[in-house]
C-alpha atoms as one frame of an Amber mdcrd trajectory, in Angstrom:
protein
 -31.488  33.855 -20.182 -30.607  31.472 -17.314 -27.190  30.757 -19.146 -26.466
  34.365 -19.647 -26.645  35.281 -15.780 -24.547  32.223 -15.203 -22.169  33.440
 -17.542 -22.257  37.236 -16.245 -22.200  35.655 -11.824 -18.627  33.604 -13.292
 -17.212  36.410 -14.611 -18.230  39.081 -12.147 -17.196  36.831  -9.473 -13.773
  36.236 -11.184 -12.943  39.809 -12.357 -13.771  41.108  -8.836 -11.671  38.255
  -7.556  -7.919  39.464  -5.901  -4.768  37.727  -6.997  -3.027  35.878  -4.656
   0.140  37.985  -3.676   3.453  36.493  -5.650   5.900  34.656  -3.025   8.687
  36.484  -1.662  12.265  35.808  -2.384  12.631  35.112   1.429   9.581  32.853
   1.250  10.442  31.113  -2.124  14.160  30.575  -0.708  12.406  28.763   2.828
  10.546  26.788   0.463  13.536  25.535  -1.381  15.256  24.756   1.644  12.926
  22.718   3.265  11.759  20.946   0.366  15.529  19.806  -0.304  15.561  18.771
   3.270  12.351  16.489   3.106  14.315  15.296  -0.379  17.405  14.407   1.624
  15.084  12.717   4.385  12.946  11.015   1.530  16.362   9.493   0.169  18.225
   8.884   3.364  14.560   6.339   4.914  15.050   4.589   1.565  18.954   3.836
   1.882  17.650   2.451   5.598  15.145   0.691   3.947  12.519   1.802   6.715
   9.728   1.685   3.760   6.744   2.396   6.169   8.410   6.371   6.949   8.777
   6.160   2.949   5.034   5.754   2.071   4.870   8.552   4.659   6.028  10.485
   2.004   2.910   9.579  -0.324   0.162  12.470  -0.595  -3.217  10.793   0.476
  -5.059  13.266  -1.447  -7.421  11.737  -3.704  -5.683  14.224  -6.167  -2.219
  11.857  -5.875  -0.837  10.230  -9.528   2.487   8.527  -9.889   3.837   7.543
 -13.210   6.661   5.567 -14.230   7.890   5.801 -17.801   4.979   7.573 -19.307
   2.613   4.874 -17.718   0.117   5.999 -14.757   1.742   3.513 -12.153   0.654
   4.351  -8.539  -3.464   6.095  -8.318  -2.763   6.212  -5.030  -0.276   6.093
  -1.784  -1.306   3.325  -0.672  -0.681   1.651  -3.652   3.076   3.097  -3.825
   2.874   2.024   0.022   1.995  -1.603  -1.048   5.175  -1.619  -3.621   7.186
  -0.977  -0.932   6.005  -3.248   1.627   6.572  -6.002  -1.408  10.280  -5.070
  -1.403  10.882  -7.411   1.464  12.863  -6.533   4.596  16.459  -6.129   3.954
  15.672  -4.268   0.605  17.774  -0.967   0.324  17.249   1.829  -2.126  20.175
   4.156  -2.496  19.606   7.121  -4.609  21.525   9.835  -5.607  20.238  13.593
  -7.310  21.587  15.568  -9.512  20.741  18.989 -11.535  18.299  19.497  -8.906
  16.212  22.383  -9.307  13.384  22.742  -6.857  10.820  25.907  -8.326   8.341
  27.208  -5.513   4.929  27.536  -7.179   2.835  29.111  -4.219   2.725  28.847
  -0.212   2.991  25.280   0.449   3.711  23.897  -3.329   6.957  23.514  -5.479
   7.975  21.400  -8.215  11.208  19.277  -8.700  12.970  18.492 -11.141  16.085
  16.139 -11.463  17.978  13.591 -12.868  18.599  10.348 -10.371  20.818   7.302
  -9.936  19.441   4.828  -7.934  20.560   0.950  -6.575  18.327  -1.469  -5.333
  20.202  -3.986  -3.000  18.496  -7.196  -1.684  18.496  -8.642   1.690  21.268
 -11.223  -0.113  23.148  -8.478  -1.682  22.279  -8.896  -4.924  21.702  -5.178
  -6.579  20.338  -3.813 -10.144  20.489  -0.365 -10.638  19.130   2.204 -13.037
  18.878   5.839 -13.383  16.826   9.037 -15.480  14.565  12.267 -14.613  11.959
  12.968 -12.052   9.249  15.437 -11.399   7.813  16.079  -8.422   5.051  18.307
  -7.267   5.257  18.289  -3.462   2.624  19.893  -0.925   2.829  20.898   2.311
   0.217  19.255   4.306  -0.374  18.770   8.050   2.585  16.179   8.499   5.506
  18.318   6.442   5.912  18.118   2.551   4.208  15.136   1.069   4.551  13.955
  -3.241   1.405  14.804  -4.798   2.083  14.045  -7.876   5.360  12.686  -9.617
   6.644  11.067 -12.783  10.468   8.873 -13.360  11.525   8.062 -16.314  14.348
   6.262 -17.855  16.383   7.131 -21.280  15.076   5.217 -24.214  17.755   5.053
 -26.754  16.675   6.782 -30.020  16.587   5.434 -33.792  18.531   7.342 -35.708
């Protein structure tokens, strides 16, 4: 008996529930905008190498994942924050986006999508570069839009 009422409270409570009202073109289109700005802003601190205002970036949500390649890399920001410190001062990232497409999901959440290009250039110029997709869920939180949860990945050739 004590399951059934369980059972009957979780559905009564979620069939009386309202829906949350769908985002507006207007609002979806603000979204879009200031993601891409935050994007631009994300990429430009990284080609100054000024990796503390990076890790800014970083969600500290306990709900934060980063993966790199199919691989859970980063459980947290501060560990994405501690990759970056290890760069070393004088260590640029330049990266470049392309096929963008930035898809609000609700007030305060959208998801990215694109391709990248990016160069890593040491203090003594040396550089390696590489490039692939990304994925990003970011949320706006008290500072401005934060990554909550992301995954790169480069192309693997295929057998064939």
């Amino acid at each position: 008996m004590t399951k059934f009422c369980l059972c009957l409270t979780a559905w009564v409570g979620l069939g009386c529930g309202t829906d949350a009202a769908p985002l507006t073109e207007t609002h979806a289109a603000a979204i879009r905008d200031s993601v891409a700005a935050a994007m631009r802003e994300f990429r430009d601190l990284g080609t100054a190498a000024d990796w503390e205002a990076v890790g800014d970036f970083y969600s500290d949500s306990p709900a934060f994942r980063f993966y790199e390649n199919g691989e859970l890399r980063y459980e947290s920001a501060d560990d994405v924050r501690a990759a970056l410190e290890a760069l070393g001062q004088g260590t640029q990232i330049t990266t470049e986006y392309s096929d963008t497409d930035i898809e609000p999901l609700a007030p305060g959440l959208a998801h990215v999508r694109a391709r990248f290009e990016s160069t890593f250039t040491g203090a003594d110029g040396s550089a390696f570069g590489f490039g692939g997709a990304v994925t990003l869920i970011w949320a706006h939180e008290t500072g401005g839009w934060r990554i909550l949860s992301g995954h790169s990945s480069a192309p693997v050739p295929r057998g064939g």
